[in-house]
N, C-alpha and C positions, 0 to 999 in steps of 0.2 A: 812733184810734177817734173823735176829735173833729170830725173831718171828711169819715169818711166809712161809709156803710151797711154796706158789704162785710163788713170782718172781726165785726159783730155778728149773733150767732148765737140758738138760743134758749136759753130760760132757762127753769129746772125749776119749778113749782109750791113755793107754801110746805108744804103739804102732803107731799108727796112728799122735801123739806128737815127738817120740824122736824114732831112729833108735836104741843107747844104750839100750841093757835088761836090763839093772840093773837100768836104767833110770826111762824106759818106766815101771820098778814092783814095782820103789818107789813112779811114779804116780798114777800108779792102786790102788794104797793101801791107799793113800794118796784121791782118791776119795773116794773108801769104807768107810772112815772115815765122807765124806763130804755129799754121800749118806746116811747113816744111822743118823745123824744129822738129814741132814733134812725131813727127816721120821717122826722125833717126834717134828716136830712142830706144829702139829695138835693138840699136848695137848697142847704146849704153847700158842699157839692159841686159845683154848677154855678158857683156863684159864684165859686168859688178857678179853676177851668176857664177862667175869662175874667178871671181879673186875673192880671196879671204876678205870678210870686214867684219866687223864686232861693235857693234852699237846697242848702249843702253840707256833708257831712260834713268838721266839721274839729276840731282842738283843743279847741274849743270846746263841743261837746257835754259833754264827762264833766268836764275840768280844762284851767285854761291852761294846766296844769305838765307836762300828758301826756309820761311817756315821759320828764323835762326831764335826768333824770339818774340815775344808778345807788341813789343814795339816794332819791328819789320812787318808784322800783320795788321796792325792798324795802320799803319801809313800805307802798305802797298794795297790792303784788301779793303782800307776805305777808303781809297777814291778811284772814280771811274776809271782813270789812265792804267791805275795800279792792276785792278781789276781785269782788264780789255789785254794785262801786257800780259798775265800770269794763263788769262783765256787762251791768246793766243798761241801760247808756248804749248798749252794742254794741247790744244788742236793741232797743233804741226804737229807733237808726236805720235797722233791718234792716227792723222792723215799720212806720214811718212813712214813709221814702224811700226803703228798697231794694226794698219790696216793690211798695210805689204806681209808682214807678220803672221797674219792669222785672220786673213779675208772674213772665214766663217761667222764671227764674230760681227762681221756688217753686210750680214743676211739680211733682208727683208723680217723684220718682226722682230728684230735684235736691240742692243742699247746700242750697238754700233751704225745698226740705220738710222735710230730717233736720231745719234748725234751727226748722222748728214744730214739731216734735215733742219737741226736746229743750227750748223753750219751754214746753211745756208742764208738763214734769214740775219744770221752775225755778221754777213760778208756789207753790208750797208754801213754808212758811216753812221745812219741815224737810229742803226738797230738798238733796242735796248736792251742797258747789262743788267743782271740780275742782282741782285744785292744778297752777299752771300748772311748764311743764317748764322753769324756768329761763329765762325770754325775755332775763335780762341775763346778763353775761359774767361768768363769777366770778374772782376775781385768788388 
C-alpha cells in the first residue's frame, strides 16, 4: 500500500464511525491525511516502474529459521502468535509481490480472490486462526 494507488479504497466519514464530534473530526482529518497520501502514489509508482528492483520471496521474509526444523514448527505453528506471525508474512507477500506481480491470479473466481476474501475477515483482532493440519511429520 506504500507504493502504490490500486489497493486504496474509500473510507467511511467520522460521522458515519463514531456518534462523538470531536471523534468523528479527528477521524475526518486523520483521512485527509491518508487521502492525500495516497494521491501521490502515482509518482511513487512511476518511479519504482523505472528503476531496477529485484525482489523474492524467500526465508527472509517472516524468519531465517523458516521451516529450519521440527522443533521451530512446533513452537511457532503451535501457538496462535506463531501462527498469525507466519500468516501475516504469507499475506504481505501475496498482497505486495504476488499480486503487483501477476494481478491475474486475483481474478474473480481465482485462489487469489478467495484469499482477499479470507484477508479480510483476518484483518479483526478477534478473527480466528486456523490450526494448521500438522505440516510436520510426527514420530
Amino acid at each position: 500500500m506504500a507504493w502504490s494507488p490500486t489497493l486504496w479504497g474509500s473510507w467511511p466519514q467520522g460521522e458515519d464511525r463514531y456518534h462523538d464530534a470531536k471523534a468523528a473530526s479527528a477521524w475526518n482529518q486523520e483521512v485527509a491525511v491518508l487521502q492525500a497520501f495516497s494521491r501521490s502514489l502515482g509518482k511513487v509508482q512511476r518511479a519504482l516502474a523505472n528503476i531496477p528492483t529485484y525482489m523474492i520471496f524467500d526465508d527472509h521474509e517472516i524468519s531465517d529459521d523458516w521451516y529450519l526444523n521440527r522443533a521451530w514448527c512446533e513452537r511457532v505453528l503451535g501457538r496462535p502468535l506463531g501462527r498469525r506471525m507466519v500468516q501475516n508474512g504469507l499475506l504481505a507477500y501475496a498482497l505486495t509481490q504476488a499480486w503487483g506481480n501477476t494481478p491475474d491470479q486475483f481474478s474473480p473466481g481465482t485462489v487469489g480472490a478467495r484469499l482477499l476474501v479470507a484477508a479480510q475477515a483476518w484483518a479483526t483482532p478477534e478473527a480466528p486462526m486456523a490450526r494448521p493440519k500438522q505440516p510436520w511429520p510426527r514420530s
